[in-house]
PDB file of the backbone (N, CA, C, O) and the ligand in Angstrom, with CONECT records:
HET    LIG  A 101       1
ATOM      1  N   UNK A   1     143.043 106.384 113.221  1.00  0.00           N
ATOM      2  CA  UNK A   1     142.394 106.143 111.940  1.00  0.00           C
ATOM      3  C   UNK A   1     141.015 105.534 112.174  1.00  0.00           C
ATOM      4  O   UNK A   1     140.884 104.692 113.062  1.00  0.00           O
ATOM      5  N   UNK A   2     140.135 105.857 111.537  1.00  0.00           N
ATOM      6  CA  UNK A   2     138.673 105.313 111.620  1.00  0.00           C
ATOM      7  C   UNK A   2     138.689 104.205 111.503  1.00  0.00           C
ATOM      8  O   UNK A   2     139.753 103.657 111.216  1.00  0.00           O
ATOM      9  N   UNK A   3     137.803 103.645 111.638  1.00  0.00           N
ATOM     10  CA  UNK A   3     137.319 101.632 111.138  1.00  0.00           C
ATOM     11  C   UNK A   3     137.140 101.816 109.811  1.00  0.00           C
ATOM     12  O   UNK A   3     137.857 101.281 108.965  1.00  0.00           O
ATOM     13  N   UNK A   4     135.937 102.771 109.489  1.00  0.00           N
ATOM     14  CA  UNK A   4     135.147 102.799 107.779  1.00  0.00           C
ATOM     15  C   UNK A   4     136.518 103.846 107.483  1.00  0.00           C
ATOM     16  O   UNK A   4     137.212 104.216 108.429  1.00  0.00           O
ATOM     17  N   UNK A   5     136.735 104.160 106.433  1.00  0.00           N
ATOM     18  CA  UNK A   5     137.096 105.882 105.944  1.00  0.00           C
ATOM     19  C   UNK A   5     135.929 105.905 104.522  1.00  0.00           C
ATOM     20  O   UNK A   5     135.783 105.011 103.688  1.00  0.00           O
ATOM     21  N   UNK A   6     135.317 107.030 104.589  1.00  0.00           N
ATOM     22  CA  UNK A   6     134.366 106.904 103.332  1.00  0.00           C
ATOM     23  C   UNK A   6     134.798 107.807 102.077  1.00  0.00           C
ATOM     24  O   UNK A   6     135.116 108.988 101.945  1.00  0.00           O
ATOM     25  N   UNK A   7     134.655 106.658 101.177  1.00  0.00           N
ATOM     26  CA  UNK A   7     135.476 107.489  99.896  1.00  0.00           C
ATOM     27  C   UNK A   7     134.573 107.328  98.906  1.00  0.00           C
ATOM     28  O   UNK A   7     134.214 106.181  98.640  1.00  0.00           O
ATOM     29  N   UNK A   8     133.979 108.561  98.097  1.00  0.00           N
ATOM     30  CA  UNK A   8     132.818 108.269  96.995  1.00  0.00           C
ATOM     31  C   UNK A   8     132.891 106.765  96.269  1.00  0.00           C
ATOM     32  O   UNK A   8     132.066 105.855  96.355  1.00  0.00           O
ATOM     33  N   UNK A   9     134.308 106.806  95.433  1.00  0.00           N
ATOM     34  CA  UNK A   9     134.421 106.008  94.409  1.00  0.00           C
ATOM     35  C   UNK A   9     134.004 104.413  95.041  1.00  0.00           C
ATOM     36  O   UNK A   9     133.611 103.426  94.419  1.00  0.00           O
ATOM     37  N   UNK A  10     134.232 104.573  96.363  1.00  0.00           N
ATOM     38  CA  UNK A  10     133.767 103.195  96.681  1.00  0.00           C
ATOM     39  C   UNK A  10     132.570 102.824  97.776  1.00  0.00           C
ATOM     40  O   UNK A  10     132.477 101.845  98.516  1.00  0.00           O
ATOM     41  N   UNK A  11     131.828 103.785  97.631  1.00  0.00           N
ATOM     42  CA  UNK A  11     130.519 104.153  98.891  1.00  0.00           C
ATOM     43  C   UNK A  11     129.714 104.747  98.065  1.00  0.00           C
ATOM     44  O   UNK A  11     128.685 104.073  98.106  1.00  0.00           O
ATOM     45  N   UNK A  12     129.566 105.621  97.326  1.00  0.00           N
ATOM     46  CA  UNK A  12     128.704 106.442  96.877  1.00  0.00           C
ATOM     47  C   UNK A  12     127.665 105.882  95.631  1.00  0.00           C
ATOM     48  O   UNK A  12     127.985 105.414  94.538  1.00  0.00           O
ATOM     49  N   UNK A  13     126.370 106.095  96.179  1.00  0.00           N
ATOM     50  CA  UNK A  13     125.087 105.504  95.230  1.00  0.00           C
ATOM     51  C   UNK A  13     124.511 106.645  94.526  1.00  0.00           C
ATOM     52  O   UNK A  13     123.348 106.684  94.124  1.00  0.00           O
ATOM     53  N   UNK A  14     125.636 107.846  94.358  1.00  0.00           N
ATOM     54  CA  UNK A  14     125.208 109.164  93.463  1.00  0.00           C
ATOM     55  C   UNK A  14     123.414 109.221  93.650  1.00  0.00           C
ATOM     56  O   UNK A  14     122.695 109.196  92.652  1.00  0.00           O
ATOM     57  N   UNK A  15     122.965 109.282  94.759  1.00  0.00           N
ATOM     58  CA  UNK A  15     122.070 110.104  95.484  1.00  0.00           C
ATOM     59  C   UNK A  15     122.273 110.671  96.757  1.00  0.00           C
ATOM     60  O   UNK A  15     122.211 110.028  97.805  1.00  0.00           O
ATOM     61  N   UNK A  16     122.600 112.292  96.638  1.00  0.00           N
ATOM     62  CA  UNK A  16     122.293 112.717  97.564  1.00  0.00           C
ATOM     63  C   UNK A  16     121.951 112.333  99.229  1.00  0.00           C
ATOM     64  O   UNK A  16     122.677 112.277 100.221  1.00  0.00           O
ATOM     65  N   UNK A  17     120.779 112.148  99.059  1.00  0.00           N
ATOM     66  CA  UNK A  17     120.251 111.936 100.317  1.00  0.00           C
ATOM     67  C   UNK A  17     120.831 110.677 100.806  1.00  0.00           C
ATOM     68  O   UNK A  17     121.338 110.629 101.926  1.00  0.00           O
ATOM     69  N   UNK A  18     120.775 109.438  99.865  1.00  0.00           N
ATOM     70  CA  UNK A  18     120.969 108.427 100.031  1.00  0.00           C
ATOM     71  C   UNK A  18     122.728 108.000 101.217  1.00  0.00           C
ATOM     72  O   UNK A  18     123.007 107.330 102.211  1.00  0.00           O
ATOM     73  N   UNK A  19     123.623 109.176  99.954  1.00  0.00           N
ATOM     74  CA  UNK A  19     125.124 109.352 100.447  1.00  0.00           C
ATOM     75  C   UNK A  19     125.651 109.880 101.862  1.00  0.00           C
ATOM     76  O   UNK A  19     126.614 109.416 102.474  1.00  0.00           O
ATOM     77  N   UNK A  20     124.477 111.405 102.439  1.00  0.00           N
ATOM     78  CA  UNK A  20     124.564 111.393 103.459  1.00  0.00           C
ATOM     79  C   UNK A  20     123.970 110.373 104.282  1.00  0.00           C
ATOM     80  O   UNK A  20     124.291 110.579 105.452  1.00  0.00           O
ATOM     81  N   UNK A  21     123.500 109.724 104.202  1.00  0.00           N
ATOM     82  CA  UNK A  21     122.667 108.947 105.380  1.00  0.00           C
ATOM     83  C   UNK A  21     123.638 107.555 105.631  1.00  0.00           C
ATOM     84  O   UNK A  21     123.990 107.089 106.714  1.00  0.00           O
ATOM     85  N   UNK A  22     123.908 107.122 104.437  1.00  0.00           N
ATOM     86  CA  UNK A  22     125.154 106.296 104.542  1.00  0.00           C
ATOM     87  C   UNK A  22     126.375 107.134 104.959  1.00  0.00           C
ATOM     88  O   UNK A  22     127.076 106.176 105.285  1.00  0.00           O
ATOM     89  N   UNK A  23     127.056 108.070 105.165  1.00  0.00           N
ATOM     90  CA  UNK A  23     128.072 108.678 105.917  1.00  0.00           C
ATOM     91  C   UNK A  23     128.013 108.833 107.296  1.00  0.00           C
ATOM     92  O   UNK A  23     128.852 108.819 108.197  1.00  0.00           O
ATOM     93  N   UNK A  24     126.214 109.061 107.204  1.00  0.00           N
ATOM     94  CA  UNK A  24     126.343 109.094 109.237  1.00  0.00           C
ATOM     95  C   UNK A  24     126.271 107.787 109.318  1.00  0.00           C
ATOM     96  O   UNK A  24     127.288 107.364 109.867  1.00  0.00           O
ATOM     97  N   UNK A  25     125.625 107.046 109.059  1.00  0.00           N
ATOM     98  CA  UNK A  25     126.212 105.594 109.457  1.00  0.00           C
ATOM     99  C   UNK A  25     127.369 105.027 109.542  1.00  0.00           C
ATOM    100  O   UNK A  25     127.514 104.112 110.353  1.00  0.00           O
ATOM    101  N   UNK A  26     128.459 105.455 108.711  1.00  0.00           N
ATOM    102  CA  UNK A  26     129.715 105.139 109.063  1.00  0.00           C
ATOM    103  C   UNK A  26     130.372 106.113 109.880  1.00  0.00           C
ATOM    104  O   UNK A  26     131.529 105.750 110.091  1.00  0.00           O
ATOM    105  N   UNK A  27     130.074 107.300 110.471  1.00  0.00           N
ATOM    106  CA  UNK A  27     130.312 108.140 111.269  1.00  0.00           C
ATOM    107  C   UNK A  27     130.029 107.317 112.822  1.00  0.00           C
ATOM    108  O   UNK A  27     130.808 107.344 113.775  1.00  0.00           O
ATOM    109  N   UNK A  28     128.259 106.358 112.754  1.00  0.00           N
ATOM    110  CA  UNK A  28     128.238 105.815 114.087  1.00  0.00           C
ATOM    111  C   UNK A  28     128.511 104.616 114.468  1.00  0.00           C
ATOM    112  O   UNK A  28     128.133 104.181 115.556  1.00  0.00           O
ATOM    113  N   UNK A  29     129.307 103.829 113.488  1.00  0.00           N
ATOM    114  CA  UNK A  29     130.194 102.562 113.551  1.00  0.00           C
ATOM    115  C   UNK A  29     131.259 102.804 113.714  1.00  0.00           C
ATOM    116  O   UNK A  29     131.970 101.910 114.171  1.00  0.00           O
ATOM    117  N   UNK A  30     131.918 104.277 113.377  1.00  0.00           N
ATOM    118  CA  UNK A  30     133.070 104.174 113.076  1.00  0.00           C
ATOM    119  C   UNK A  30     133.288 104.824 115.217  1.00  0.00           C
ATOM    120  O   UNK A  30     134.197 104.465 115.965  1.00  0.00           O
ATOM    121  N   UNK A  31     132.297 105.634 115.521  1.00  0.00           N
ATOM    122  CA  UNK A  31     132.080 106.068 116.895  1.00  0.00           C
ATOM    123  C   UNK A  31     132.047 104.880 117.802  1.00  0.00           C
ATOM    124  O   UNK A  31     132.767 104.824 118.799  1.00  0.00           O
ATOM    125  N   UNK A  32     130.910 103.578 117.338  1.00  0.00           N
ATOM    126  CA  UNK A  32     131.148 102.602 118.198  1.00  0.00           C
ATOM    127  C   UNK A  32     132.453 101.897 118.162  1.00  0.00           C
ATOM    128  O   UNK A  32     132.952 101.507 119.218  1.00  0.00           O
ATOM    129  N   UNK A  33     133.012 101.716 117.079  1.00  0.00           N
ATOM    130  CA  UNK A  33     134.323 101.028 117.054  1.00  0.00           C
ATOM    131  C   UNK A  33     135.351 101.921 118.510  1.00  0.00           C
ATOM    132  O   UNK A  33     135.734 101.509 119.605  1.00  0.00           O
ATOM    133  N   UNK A  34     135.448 102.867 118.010  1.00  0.00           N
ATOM    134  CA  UNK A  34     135.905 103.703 118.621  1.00  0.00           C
ATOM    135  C   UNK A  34     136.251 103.765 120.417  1.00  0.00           C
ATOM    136  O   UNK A  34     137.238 103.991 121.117  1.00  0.00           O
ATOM    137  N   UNK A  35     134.248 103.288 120.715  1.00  0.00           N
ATOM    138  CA  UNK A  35     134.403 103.165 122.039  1.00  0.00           C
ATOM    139  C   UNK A  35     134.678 101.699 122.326  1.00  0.00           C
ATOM    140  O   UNK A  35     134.053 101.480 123.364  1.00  0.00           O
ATOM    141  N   UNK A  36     135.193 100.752 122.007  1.00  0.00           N
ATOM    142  CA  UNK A  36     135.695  99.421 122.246  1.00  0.00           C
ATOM    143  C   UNK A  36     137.021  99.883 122.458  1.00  0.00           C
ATOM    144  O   UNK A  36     137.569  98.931 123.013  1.00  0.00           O
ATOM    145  N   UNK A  37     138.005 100.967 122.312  1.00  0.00           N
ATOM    146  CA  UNK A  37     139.050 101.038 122.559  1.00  0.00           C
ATOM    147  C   UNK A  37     139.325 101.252 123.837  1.00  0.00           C
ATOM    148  O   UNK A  37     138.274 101.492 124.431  1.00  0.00           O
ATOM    149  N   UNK A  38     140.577 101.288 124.792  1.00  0.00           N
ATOM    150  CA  UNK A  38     140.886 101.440 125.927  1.00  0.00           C
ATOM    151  C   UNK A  38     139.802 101.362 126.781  1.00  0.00           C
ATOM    152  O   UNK A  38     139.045 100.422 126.541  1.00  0.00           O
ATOM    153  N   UNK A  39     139.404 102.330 128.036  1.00  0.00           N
ATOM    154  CA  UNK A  39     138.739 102.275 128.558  1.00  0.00           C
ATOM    155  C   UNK A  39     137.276 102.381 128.209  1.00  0.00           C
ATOM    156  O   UNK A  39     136.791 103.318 127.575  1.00  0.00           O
ATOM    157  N   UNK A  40     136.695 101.471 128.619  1.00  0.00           N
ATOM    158  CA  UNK A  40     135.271 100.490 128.265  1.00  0.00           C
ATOM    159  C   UNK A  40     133.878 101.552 129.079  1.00  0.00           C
ATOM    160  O   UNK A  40     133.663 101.626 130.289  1.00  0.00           O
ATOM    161  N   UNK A  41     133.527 101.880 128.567  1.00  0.00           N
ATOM    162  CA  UNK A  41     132.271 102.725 129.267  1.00  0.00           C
ATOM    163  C   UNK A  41     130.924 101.986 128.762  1.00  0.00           C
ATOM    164  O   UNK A  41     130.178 102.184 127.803  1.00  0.00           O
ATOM    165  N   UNK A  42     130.935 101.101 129.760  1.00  0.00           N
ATOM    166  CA  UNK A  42     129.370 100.254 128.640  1.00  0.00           C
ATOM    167  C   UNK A  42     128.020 101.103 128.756  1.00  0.00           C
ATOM    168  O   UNK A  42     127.062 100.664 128.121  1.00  0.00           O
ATOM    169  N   UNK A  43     127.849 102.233 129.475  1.00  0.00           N
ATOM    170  CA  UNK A  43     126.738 102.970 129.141  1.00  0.00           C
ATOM    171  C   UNK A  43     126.434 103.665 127.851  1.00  0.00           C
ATOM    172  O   UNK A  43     125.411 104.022 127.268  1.00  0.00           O
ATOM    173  N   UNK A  44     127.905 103.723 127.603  1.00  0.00           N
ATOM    174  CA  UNK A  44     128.029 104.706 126.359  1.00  0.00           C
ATOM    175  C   UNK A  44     128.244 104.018 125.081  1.00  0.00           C
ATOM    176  O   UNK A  44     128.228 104.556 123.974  1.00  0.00           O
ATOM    177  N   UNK A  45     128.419 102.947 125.303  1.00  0.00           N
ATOM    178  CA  UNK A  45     128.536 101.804 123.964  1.00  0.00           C
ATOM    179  C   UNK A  45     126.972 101.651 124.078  1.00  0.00           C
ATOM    180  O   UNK A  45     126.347 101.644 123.018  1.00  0.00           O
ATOM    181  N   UNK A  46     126.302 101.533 125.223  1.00  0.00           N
ATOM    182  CA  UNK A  46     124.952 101.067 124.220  1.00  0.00           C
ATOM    183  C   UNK A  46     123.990 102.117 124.049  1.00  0.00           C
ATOM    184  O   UNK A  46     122.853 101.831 123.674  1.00  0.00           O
ATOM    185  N   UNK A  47     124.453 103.762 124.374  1.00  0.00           N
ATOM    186  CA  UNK A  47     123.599 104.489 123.609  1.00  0.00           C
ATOM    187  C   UNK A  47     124.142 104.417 122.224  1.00  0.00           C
ATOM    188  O   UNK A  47     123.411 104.410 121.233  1.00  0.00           O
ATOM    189  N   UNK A  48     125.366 104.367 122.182  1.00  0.00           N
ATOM    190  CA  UNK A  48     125.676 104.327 120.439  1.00  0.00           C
ATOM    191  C   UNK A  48     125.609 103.268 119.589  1.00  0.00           C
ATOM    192  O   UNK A  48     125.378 103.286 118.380  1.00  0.00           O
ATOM    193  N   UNK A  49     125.831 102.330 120.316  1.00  0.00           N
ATOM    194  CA  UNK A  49     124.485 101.000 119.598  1.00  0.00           C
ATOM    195  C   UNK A  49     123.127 101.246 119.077  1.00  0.00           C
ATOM    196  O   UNK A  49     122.593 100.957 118.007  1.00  0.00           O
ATOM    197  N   UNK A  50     122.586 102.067 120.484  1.00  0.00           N
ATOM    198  CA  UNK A  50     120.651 101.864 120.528  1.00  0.00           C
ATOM    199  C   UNK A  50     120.943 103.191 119.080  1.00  0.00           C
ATOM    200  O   UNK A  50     120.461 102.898 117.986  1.00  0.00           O
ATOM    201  N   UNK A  51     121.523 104.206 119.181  1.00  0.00           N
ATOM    202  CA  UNK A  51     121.175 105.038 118.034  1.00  0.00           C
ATOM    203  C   UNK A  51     121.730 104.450 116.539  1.00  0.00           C
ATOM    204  O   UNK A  51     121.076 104.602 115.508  1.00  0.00           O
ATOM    205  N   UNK A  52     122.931 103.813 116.581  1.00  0.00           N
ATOM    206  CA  UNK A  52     123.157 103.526 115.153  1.00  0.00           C
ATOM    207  C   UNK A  52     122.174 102.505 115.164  1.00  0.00           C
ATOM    208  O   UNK A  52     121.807 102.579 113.991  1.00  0.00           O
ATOM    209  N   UNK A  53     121.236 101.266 115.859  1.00  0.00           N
ATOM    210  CA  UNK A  53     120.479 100.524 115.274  1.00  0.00           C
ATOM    211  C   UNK A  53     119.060 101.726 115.262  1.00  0.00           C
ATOM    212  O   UNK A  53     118.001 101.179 114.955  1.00  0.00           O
ATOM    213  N   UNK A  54     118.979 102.892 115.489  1.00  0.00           N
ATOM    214  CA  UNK A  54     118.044 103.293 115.332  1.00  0.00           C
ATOM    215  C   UNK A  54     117.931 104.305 113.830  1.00  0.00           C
ATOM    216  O   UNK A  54     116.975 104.573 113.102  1.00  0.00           O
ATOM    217  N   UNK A  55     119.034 104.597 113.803  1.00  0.00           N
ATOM    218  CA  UNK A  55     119.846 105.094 112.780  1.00  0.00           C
ATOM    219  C   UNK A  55     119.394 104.141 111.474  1.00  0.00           C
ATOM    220  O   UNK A  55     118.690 104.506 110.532  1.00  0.00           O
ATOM    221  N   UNK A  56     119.719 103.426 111.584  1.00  0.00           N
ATOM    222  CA  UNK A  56     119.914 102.034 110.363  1.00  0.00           C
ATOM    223  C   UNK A  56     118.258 101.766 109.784  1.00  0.00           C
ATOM    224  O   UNK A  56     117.786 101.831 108.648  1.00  0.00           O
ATOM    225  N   UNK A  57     117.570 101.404 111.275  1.00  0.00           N
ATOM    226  CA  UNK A  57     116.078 101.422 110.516  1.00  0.00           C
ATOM    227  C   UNK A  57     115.252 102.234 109.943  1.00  0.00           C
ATOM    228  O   UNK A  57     114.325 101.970 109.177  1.00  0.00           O
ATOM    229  N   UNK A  58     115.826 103.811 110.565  1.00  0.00           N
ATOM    230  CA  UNK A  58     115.158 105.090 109.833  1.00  0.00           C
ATOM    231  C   UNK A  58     116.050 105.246 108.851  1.00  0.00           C
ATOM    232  O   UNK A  58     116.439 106.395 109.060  1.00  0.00           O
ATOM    233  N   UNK A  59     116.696 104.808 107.816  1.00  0.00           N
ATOM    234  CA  UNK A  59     117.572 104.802 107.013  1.00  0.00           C
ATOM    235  C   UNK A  59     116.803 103.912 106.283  1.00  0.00           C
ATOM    236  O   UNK A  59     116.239 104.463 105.338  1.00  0.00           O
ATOM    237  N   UNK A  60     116.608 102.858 106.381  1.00  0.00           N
ATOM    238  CA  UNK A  60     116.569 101.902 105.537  1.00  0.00           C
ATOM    239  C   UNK A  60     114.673 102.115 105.176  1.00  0.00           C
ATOM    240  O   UNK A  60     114.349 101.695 104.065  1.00  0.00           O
ATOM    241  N   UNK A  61     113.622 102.664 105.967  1.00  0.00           N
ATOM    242  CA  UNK A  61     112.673 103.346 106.141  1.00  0.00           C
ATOM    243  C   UNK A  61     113.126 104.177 104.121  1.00  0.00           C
ATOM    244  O   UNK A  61     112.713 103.673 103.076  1.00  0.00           O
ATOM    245  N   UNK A  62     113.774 105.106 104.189  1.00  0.00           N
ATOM    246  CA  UNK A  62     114.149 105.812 103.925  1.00  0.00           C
ATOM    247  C   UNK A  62     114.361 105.263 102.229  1.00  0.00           C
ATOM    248  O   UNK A  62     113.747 105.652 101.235  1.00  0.00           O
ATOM    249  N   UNK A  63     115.392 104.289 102.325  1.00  0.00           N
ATOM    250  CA  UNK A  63     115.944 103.956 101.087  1.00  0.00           C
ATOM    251  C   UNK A  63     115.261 103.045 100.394  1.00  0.00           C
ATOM    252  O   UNK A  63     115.602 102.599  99.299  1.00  0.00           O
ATOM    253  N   UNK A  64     114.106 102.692 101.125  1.00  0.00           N
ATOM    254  CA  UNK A  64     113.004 101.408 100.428  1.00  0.00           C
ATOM    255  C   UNK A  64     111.719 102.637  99.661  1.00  0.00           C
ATOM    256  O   UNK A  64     110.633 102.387  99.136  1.00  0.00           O
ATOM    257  N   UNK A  65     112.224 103.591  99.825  1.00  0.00           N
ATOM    258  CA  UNK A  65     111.076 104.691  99.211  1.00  0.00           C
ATOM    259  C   UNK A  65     111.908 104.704  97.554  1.00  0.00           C
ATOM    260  O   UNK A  65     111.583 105.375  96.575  1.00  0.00           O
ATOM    261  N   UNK A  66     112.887 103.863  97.665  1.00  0.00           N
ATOM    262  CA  UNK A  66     113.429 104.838  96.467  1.00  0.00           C
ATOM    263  C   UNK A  66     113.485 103.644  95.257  1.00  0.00           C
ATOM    264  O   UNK A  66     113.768 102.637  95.907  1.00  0.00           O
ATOM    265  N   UNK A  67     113.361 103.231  93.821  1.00  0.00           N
ATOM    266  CA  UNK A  67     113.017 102.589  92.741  1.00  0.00           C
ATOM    267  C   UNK A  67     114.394 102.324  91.906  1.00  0.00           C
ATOM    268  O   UNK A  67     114.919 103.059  91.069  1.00  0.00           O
ATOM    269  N   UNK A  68     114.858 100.932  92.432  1.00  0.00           N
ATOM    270  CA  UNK A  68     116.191 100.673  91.210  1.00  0.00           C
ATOM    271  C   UNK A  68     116.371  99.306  91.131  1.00  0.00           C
ATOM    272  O   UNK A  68     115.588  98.580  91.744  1.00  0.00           O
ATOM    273  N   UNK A  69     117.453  98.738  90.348  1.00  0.00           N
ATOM    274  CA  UNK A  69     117.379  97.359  89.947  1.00  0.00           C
ATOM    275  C   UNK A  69     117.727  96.884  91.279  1.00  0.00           C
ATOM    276  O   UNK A  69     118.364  97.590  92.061  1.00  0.00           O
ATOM    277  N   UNK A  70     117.300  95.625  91.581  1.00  0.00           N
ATOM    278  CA  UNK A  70     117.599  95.085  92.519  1.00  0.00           C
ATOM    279  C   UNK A  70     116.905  95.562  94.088  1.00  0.00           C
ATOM    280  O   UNK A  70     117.402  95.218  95.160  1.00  0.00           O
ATOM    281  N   UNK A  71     115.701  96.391  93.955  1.00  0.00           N
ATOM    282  CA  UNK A  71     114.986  97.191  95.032  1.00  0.00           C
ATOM    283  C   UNK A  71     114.413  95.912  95.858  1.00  0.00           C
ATOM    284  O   UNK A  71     114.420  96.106  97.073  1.00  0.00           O
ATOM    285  N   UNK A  72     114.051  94.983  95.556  1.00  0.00           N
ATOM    286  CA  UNK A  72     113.477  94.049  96.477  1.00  0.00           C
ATOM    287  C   UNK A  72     114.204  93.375  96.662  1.00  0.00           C
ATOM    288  O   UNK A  72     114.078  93.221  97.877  1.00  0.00           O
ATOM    289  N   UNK A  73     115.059  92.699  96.331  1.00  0.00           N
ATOM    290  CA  UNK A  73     116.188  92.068  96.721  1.00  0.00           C
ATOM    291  C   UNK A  73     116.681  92.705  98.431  1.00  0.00           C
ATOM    292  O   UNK A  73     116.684  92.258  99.578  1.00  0.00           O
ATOM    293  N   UNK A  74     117.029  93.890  97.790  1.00  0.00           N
ATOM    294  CA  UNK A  74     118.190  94.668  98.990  1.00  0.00           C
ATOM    295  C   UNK A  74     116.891  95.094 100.057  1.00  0.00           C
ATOM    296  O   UNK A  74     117.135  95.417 101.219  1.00  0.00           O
ATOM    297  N   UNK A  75     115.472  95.053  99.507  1.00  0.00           N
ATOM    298  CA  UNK A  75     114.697  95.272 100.948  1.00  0.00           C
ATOM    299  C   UNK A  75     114.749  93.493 101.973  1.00  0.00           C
ATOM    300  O   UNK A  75     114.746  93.230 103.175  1.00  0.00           O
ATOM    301  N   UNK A  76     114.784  92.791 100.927  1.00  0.00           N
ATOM    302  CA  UNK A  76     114.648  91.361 101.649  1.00  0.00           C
ATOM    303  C   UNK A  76     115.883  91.771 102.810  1.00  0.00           C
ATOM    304  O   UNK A  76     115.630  91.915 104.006  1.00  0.00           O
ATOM    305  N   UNK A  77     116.872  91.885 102.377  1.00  0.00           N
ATOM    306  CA  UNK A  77     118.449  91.956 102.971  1.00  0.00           C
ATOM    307  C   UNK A  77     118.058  92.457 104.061  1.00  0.00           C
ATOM    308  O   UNK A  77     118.102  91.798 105.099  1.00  0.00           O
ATOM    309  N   UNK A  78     117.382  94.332 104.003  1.00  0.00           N
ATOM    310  CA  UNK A  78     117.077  94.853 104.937  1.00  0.00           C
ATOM    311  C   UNK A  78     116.206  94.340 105.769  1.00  0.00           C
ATOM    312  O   UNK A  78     116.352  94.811 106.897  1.00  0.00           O
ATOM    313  N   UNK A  79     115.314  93.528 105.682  1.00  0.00           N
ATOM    314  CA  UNK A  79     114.214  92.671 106.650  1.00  0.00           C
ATOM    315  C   UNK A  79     114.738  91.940 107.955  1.00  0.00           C
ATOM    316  O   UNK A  79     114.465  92.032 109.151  1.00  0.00           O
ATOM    317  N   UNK A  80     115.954  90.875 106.905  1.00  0.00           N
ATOM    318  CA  UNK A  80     116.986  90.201 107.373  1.00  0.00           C
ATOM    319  C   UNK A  80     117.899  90.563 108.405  1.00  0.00           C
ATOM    320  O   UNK A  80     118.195  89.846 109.362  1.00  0.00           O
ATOM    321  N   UNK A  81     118.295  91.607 108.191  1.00  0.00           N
ATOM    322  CA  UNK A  81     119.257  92.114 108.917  1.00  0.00           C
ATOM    323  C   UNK A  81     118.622  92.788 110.293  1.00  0.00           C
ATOM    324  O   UNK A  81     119.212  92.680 111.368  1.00  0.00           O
ATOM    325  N   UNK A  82     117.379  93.486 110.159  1.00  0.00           N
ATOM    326  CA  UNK A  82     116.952  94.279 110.813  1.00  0.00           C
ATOM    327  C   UNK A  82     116.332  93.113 112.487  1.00  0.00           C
ATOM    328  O   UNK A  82     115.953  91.954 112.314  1.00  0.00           O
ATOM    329  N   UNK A  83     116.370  93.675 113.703  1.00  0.00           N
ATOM    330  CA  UNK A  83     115.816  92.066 114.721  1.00  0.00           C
ATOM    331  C   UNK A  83     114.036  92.156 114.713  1.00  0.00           C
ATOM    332  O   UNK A  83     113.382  93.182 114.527  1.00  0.00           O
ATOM    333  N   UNK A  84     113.740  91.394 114.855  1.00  0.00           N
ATOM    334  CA  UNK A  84     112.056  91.388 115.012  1.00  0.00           C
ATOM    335  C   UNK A  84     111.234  92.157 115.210  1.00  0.00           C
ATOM    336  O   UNK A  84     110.057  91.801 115.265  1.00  0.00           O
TER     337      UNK A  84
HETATM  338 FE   LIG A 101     121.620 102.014 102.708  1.00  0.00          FE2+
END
């Protein structure tokens, strides 16, 4: 069973673009989770690290283009979250 499972009613921001981009993101958490299981390959945990954090900032790139309540708020979040 995955870590995420993604289900509209409780993921979905009824945009399009927005929905896929949040699915591959839980596609590459749900991949890193994944490789923490049994045998440990740390080369391969941190390409799928380096891409889901690369993932996340061209995402979030992405979703700060877009105009709704609470748009600066959730960019602060994204600032926050994102490393230096
Ligand atoms: Fe997002």
């Amino acid at each position: 069973m995955a870590f995420i499972e993604w289900n509209d009613a409780d993921y979905s921001v009824d945009v399009r673009e927005i929905d896929k981009q949040h699915k591959k993101l839980v596609g590459l958490i749900n991949d890193y989770h994944a490789s923490m299981k049994g045998d440990i390959d740390k080369a391969r945990m941190k390409k799928l690290l380096d891409n889901l954090a690369a993932y996340t900032a061209a995402h979030f790139k992405v979703e700060e283009k877009f105009s709704y309540e609470g748009a600066d708020a959730h960019k602060s979040e994204h600032k926050n979250f994102l490393p230096m």
